[in-house]
DODO-836915 format. One line per 2 residues: number of its first residue (from 1); their letters; for each residue x, y, z of C-alpha. Coordinates in nm, 3 decimals, m for minus. Example, Ala and Ser with C-alpha at 12.3 -4.5 7.8 and 13.67 -1.06 7.14 Angstrom:
1> AS> 1.230 m0.450 0.780  1.367 m0.106 0.714
//
This chain:
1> XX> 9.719 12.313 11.386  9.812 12.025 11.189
3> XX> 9.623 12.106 10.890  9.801 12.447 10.897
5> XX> 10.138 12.269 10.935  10.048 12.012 10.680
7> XX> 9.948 12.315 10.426  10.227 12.552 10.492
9> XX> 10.468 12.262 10.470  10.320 12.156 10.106
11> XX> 10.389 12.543 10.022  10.760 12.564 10.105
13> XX> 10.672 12.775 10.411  10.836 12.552 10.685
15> XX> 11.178 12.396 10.607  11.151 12.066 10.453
17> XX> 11.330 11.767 10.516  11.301 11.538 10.174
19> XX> 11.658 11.379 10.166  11.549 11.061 10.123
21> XX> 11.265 10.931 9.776  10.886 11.001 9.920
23> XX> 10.575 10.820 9.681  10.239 10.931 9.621
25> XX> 10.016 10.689 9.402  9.761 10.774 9.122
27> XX> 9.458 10.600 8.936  9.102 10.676 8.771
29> XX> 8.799 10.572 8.687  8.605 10.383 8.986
31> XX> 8.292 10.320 8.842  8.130 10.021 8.771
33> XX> 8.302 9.768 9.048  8.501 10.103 9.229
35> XX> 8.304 10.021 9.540  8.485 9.686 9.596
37> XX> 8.827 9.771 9.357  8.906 10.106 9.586
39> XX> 8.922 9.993 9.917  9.181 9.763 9.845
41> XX> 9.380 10.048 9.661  9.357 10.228 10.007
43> XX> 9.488 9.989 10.204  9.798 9.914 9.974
45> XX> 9.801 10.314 9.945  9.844 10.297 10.289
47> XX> 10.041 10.065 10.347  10.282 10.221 10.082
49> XX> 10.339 10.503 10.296  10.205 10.720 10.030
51> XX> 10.197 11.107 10.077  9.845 11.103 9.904
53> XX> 9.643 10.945 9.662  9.513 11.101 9.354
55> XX> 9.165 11.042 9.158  9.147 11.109 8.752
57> XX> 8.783 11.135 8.761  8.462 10.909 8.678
59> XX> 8.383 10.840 9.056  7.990 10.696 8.993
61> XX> 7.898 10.554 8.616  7.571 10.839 8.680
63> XX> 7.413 10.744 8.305  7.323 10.363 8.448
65> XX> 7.324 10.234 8.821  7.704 10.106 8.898
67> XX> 7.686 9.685 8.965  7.829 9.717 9.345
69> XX> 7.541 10.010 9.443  7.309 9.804 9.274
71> XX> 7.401 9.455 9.451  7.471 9.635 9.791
73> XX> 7.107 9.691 9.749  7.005 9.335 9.631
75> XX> 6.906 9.489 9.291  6.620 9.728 9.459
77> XX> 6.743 10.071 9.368  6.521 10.334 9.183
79> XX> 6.685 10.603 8.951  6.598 10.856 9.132
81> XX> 6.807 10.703 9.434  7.066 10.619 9.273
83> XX> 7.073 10.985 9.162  7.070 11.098 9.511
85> XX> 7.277 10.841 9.649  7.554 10.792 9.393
87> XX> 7.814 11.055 9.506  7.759 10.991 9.859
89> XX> 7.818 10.606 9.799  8.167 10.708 9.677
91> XX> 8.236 10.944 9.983  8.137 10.628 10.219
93> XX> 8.246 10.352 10.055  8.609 10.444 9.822
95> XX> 8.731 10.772 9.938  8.697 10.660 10.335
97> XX> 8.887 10.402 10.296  9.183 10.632 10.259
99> XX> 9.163 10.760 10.694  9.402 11.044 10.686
101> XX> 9.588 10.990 10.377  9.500 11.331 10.202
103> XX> 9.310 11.245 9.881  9.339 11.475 9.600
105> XX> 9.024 11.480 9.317  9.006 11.540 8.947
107> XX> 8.695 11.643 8.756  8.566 11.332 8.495
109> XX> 8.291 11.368 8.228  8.093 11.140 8.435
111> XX> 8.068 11.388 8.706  7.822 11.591 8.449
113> XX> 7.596 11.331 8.384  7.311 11.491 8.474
115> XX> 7.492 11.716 8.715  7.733 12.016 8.745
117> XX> 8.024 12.153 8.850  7.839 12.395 9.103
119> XX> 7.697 12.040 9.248  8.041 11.864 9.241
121> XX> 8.223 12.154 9.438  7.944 12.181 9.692
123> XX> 8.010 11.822 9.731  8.319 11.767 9.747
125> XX> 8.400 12.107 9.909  8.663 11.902 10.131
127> XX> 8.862 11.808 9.899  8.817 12.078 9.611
129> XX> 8.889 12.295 9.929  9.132 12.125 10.171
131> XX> 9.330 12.309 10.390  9.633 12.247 10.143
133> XX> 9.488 12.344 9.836  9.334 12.693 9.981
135> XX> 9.656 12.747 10.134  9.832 12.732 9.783
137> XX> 9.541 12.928 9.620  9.565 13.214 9.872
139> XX> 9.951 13.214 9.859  9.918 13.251 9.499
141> XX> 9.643 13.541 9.544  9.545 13.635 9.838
143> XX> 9.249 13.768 9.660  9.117 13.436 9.523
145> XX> 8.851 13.275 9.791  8.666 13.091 9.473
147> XX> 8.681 12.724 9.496  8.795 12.580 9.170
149> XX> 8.785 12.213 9.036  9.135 12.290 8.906
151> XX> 9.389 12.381 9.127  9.733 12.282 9.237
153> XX> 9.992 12.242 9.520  10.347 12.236 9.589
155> XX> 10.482 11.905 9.811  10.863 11.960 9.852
157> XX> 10.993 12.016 9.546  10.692 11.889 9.295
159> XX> 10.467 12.101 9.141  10.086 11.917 9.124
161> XX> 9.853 12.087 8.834  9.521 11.924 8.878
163> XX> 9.297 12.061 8.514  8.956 12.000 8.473
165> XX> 8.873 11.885 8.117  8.578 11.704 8.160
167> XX> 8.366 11.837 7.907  8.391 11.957 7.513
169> XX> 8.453 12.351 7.637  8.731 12.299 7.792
171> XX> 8.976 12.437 7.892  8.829 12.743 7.853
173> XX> 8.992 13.084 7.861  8.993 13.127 8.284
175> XX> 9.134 12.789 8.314  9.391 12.856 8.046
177> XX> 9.550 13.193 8.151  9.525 13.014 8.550
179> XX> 9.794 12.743 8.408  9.973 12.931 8.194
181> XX> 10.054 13.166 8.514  10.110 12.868 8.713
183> XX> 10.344 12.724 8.451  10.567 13.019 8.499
185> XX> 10.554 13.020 8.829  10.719 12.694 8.846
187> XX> 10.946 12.782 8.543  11.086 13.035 8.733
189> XX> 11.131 12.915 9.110  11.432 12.708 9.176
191> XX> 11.297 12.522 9.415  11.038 12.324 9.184
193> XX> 11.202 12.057 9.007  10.925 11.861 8.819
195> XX> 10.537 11.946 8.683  10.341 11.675 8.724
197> XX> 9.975 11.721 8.551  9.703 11.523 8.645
199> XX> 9.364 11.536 8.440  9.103 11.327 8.345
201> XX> 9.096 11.311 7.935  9.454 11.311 7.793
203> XX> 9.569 11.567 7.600  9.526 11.549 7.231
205> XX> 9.728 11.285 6.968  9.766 11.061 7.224
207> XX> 9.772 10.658 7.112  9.462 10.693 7.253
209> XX> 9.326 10.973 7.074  8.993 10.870 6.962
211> XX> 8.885 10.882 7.351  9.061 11.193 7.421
213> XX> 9.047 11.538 7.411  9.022 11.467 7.057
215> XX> 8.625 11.484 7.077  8.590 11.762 7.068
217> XX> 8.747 12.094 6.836  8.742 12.321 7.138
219> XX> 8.928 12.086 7.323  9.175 11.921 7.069
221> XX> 9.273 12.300 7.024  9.313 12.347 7.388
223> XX> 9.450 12.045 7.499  9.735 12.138 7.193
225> XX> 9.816 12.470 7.338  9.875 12.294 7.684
227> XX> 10.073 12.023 7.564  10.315 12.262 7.353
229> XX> 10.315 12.481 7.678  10.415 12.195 7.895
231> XX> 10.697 12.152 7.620  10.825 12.494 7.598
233> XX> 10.787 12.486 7.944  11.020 12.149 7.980
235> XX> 11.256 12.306 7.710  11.336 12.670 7.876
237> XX> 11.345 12.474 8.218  11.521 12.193 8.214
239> XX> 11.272 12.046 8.415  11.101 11.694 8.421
241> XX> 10.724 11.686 8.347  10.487 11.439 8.355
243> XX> 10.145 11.375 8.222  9.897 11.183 8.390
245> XX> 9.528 11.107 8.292  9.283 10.808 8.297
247> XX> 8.932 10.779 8.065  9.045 10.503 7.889
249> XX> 8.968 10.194 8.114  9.350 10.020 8.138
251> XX> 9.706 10.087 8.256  9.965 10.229 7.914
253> XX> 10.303 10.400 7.947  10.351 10.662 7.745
255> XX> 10.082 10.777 7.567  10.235 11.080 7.381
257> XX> 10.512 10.842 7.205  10.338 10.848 6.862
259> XX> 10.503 10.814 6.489  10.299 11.163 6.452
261> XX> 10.580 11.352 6.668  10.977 11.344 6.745
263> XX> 11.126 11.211 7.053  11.224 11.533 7.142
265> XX> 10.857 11.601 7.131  10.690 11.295 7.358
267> XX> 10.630 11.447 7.721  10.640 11.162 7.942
269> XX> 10.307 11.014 8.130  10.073 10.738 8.178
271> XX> 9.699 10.657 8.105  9.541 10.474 8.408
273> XX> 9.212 10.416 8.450  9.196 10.087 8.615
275> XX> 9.030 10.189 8.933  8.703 9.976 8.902
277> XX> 8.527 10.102 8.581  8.468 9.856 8.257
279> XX> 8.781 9.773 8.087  8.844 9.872 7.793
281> XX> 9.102 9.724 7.470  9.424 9.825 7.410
283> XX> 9.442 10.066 7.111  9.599 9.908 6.765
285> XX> 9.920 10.086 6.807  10.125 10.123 7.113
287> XX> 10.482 10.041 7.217  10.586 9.648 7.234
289> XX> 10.819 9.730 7.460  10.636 9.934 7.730
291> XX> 10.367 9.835 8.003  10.023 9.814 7.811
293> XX> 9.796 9.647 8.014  9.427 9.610 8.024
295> XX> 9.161 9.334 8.192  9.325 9.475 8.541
297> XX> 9.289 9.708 8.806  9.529 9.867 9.023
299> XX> 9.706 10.216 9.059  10.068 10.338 8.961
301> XX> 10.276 10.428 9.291  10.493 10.688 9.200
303> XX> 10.854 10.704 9.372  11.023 11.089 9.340
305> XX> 11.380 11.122 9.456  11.528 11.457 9.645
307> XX> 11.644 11.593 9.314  11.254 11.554 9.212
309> XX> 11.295 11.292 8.949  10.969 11.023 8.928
311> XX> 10.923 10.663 8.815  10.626 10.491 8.796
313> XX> 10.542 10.125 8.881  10.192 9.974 8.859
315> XX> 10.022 9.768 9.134  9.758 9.546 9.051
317> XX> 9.457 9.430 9.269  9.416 9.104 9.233
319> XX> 9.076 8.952 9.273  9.195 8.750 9.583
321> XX> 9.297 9.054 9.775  8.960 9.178 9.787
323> XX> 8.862 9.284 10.195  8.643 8.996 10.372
325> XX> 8.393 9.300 10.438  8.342 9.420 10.084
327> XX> 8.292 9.018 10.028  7.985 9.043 10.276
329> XX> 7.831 9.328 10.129  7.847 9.222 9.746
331> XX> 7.839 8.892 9.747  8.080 8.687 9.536
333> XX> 7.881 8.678 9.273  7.912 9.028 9.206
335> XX> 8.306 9.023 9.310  8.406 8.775 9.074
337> XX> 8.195 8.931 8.794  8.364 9.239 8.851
339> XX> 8.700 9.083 8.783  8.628 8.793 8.542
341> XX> 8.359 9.036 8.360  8.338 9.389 8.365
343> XX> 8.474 9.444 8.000  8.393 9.574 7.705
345> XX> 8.526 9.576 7.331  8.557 9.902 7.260
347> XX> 8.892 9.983 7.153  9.006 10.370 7.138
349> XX> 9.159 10.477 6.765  9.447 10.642 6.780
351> XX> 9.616 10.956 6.632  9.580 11.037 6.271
353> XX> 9.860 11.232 6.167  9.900 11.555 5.997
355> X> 9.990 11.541 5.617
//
């Protein structure tokens, strides 16, 4: 009965009472060191007081073993375990960590390294499936019993678009006319205030472009007809939207504010992929005067007042608030690597204008 409380609550079905700011927080990316980087997010999530926490994708590294699986295991781990063991690894050891703070999970190109969508639904069927998002997915047809890797829910008076646009085909046409009839939806119901779009890849002509949507033509022309229907969508409305994805291994404020568009063309969001994976450079070109951060994990909490407006503020994890038990089962070897290592130099180009 809970669940069915919980779910019919999220839809606007029971009265809510939201007079006073609520949070939810948001990261990506937990490969690599995730094992020992997540369960600290969990416990600040929780101690937050966070309505939920939501994943951008890249849960296992899949193409190599990830360094906490591998020294959990004192090194002796076969491919062909790891394979079999990866996604259940980050069931046990980052997404229990959470108890009964609902996670919420977003499809990342790493989840089709040598797997599929089909496999990543059947599972994660409880949380591609939870009782909140089926309850939103039958309320918006009561025909629809097809679990989805996109999806969204309504929490008081937010609107949460989870896309899937993990690989170069999307978002292909299903996925497309799905959010463009969500969009309007929301456009047109008074009681949403703000969009908030979580995905893995960020949209195209981000400072971050080169590791983007961008590689690929299917999705750079995609990811452009969502971003100018997110604008339209902001422009008929009047109401806020945000943009949130990860891919790129650090923490940057908005991504969108490029010399290739106006200011009346930015949508607001973040980049943060700073969950556990290998960190990444900054790109050449981003604002001096915004946070751009990389060499750190952590997760943004988000704060949303009654009138739905958001703000963002990032929380590190700091090596020395790693938990005495993930100490015993990697070693410090392997947790100091993670935060004095784990890095790499690539360094994601950004936008190159149209002439």
């Amino acid at each position: 009965m809970k669940l069915i409380a919980t779910a019919a609550l999220a839809l606007g079905l029971l009265a809510p009472a939201y007079a006073q700011n609520w949070t939810f927080a948001v990261s990506g990316d937990s490969r690599n060191c995730g094992d020992v980087v997540m369960p600290v997010i969990a416990a600040k999530v929780r101690a937050d007081k966070a309505d939920f926490y939501w994943h951008l994708g890249d849960f296992r590294a899949l193409y190599d073993f990830d360094q906490d699986m591998l020294a959990a295991r004192h090194g002796k781990l076969t491919i062909s375990d790891y394979q079999a063991q990866a996604w259940q690894d980050f069931t046990d050891q980052q997404l229990a960590p959470f108890g009964d703070t609902p996670v919420f999970l977003v499809m990342g190109n790493h989840e089709l390294i040598g797997k599929t969508r089909p496999d990543a639904i059947a599972q994660f069927a409880d949380w591609f499936d939870s009782p909140v998002i089926r309850a939103q997915r039958l309320a918006d047809n009561p025909s629809d019993h097809a679990v989805k890797t996109y999806y969204h829910w309504r929490q008081k008076n937010v609107d949460f678009i989870s896309v899937d646009n993990a690989s170069a085909d999307e978002f292909d046409k299903a996925q497309l006319t799905w959010f463009e009839a969500t969009l309007k939806k929301a456009e047109q119901d008074p009681a949403i205030r703000t969009v908030v779009v979580g995905m893995h890849d960020a949209l195209p002509d981000s400072v971050t472009a080169g590791h983007s949507m961008n590689e690929s033509p299917i999705s750079t022309e995609t990811g452009h007809r969502v971003y100018n229907d997110l604008l339209q969508f902001r422009s008929r409305s009047g109401k806020e939207v945000q943009v949130l994805a990860s891919h790129s291994h650090f923490v940057l404020e908005q991504p969108y504010a490029t010399s290739c568009r106006k200011p009346e063309e930015v949508l607001s969001g973040w980049i943060v992929g700073t969950a556990g994976a290998v960190r990444y450079r900054l790109p050449a070109v981003h604002s001096s005067t915004l946070l751009a951060q990389t060499d750190v994990y952590g997760y943004l909490l988000a704060t949303v007042t009654p009138e739905g407006h958001i703000t963002f503020k990032f929380n590190e994890v700091p090596e020395v608030d790693v938990l005495p038990t993930s100490v015993t089962r990697y070693g410090n070897d392997l947790i100091h690597a993670c935060f004095a290592g784990n890095k790499s130099d690539y360094v994601p180009n950004g936008p190159t204008c149209p002439k």
